[in-house]
C-alpha positions in Angstrom: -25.6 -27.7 44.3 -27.8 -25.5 46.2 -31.6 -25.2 46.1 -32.5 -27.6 43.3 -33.3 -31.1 43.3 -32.2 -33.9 40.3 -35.0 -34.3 38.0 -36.1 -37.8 37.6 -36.1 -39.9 35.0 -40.2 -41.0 35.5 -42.6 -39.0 38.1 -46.0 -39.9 38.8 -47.1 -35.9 38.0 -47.1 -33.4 35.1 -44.7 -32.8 33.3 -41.6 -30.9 34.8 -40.6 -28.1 33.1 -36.9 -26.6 32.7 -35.5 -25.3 35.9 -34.6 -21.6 36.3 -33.6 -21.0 39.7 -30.5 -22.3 42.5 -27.4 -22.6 41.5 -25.1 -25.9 40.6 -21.8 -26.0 42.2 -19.9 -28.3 39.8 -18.6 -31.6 40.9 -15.6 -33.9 39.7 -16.8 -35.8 36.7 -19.7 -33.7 35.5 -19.7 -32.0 32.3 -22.1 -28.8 30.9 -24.2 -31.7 28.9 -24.9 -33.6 31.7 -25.9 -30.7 34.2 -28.3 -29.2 31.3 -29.7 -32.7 30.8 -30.1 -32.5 34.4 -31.9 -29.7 34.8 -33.8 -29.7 31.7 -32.0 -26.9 29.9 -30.2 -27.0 26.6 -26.4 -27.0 26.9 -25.6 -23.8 24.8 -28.1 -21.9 26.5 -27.4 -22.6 29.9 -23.2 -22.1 28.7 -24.2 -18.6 27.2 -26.3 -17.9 30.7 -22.8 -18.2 32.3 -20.6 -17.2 30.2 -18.9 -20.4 29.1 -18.3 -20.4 25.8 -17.8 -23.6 23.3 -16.0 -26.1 23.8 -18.2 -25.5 27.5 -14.8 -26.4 29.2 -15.9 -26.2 33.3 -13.9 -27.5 36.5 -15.1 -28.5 39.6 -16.1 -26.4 42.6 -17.4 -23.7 39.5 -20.6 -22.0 40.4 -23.7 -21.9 37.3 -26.5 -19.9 37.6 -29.5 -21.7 37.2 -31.6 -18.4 37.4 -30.2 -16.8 34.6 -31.3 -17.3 30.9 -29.2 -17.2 27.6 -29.1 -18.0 24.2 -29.4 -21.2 22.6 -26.1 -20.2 20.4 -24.7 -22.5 17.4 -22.0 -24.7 18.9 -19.7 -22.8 15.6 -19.9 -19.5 17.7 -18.5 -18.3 20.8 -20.7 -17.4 23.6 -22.1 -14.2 23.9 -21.1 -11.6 26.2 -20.9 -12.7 30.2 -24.5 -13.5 31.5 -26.4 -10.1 33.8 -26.3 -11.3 37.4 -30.4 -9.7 36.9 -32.3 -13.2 37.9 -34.9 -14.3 34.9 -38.7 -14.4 36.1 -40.2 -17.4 38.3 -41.0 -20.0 35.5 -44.5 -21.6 36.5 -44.9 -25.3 35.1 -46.3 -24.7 31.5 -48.6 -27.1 29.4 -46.4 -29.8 27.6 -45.4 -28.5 24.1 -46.1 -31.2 21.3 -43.4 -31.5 19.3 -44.2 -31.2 15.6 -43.8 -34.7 13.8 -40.3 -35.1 12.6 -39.9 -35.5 8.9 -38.5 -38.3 7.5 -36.0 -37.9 4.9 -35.2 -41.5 4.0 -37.2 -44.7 5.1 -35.2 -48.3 6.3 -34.4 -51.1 3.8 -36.5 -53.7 5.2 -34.7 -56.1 3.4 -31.9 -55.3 6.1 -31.9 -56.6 9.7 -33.7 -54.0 12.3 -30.2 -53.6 14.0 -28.8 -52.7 11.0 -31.9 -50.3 9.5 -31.7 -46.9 9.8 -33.8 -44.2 9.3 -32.7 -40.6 8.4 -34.5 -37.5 10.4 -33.8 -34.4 11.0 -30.4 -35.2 9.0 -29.3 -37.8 11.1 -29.3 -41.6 10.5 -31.1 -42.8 13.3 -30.7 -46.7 14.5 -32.4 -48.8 17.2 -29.9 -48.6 20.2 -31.3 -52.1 20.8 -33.7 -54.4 19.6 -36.2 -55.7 22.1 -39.6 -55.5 23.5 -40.1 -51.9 24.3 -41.1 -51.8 28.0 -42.1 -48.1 28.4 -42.8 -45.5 26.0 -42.6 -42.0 26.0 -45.3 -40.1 28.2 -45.7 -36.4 29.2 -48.7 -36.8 31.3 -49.5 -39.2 34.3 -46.1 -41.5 34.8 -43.9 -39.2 33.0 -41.2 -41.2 31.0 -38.6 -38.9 28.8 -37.7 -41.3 26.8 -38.2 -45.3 26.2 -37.3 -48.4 28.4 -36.3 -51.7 26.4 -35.7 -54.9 27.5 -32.6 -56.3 27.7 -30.1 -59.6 29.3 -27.2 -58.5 31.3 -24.3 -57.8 29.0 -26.5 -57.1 25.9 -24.6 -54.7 23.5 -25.8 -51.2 23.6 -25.5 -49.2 20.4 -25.0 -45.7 19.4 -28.3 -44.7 17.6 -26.5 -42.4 15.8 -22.6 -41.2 14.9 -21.9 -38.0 17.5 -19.0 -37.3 20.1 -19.4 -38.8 23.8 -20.4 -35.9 25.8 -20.5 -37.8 29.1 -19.9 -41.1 30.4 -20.6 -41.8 34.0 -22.7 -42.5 36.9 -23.4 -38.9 38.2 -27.1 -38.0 37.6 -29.7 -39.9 40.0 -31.9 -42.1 38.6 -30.0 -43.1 35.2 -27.0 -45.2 36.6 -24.2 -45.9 34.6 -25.2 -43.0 31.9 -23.8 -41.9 28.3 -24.7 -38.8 26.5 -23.8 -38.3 22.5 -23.7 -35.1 21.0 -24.8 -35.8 17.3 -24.9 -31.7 16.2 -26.1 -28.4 17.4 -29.4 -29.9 18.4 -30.3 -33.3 19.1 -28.3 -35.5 22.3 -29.4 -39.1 22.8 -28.8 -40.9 26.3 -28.3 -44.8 27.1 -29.1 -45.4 30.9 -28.9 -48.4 32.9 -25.8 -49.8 31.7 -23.9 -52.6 33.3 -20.2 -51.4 32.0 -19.6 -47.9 29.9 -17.1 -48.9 26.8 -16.4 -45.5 25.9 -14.7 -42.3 27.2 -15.9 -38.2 26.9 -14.5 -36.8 24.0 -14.7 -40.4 21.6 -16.1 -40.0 18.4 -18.5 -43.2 17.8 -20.1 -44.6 14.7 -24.0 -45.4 14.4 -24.3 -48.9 15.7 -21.4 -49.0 17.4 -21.5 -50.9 20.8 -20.7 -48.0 23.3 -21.8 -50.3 26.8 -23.5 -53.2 28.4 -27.2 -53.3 29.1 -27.4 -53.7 33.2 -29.2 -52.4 36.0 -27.4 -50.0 37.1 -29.9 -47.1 38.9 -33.0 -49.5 38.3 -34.9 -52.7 39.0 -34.5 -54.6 36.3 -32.2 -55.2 33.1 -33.1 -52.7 30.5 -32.1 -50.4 28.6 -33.9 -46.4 28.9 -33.1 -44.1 26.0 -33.7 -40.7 25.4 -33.6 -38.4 22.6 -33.0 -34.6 23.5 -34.0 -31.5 21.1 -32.5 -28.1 21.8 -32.6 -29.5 25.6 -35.9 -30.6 25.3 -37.5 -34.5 25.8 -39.1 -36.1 22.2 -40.4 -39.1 22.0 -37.8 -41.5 20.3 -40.1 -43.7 18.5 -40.7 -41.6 15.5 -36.8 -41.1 14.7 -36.4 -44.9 15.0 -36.7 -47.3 12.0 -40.0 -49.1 12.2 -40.3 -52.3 13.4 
């Protein structure tokens, strides 16, 4: 990778916005998903900007242009013809876009357990990835955080918040540790960080609420579990897809 540095997961300054310039050279492990959630840029639009059509199938030692745009296709179509080589405009870092509130389609049975509520937005049925004390929240401003930290022992079962496809499993992106990415449809990606052991392998179709790792501490200083939630490449705050507590 030339000219970029990894994102982090908190920073003490605004918010950082997409990047659009460098170039990744890919390395052995790394998949499309986890260099756009890298750099901030949703998967189909930074495949299109290089030509890679779906499935996104890339190999190591391939070079992706950071400092080209393209569409954020449906995963159904094929990319669009091969990227210009013209590079896109210097992107300056904008004002933080609120998200509109999701809408919620169907509420949790409180008579269940919270592990085993769900909560259906934006046509996905959403579950707590784990239930305890929620140790940072999402922030855009000041201590950035992309997503939320929860507290956790050592060898706590992680769940999938929601049924999707393993788009990475691994420790590659700085900051996260032992990371998994789920792809639950054309727009939405949730992240477990932290782990202590991955249970699950790219490619896996997993079930919401099934256990997919072990909390840990990998890539941080204490046991917990951060999650993230991802639309069209972009950061939301997690809390409002979750069941209530």
């Amino acid at each position: 990778m030339a000219g970029c540095n990894t994102p982090a997961i908190y920073q003490d300054d605004a918010y950082n916005p997409p990047v659009y310039w460098g170039r990744h050279v890919v390395k052995p492990g790394e998949t499309l998903y986890s260099i756009a959630w890298r750099y901030g840029r949703d998967y189909r639009e930074l495949g299109n900007a290089n030509g890679i059509a779906p499935p996104y199938h890339i190999k190591a030692g391939q070079v992706l242009r950071l400092d080209l745009r393209g569409t954020a296709t449906s995963s159904r179509q094929t990319a669009s013809k091969p990227a210009t080589t013209r590079p896109a405009p210097t992107v300056s870092a904008p004002t933080p876009r609120s998200e509109p509130a999701p809408r919620v389609q169907k509420a949790p049975d409180r008579k269940t357990a919270l592990p085993n509520q769900s909560q259906t937005v934006a046509s996905i049925s959403w579950r707590w990835p784990h239930v305890g004390t929620v140790l940072a929240g999402f922030s855009t401003s000041g201590k950035v955080n992309k997503g939320i930290d929860i507290a956790g022992n050592a060898g706590d079962p992680v769940r999938a918040s929601a049924a999707g496809n393993v788009v990475y499993a691994g420790n590659g992106l700085l900051g996260y540790g032992n990371l998994i990415i789920v792809n639950h449809n054309e727009h939405y990606l949730s992240a477990y960080a932290h782990n202590r052991k991955i249970l699950v392998k790219e490619g896996e179709e997993v079930q919401a609420g099934q256990t997919i790792a072990e909390l840990g501490s990998s890539g941080a200083d204490r046991n917990k579990l951060h999650f993230e939630i991802r639309k069209n490449g972009n950061p939301v705050d997690p809390i409002p897809y979750l069941p209530p507590r």
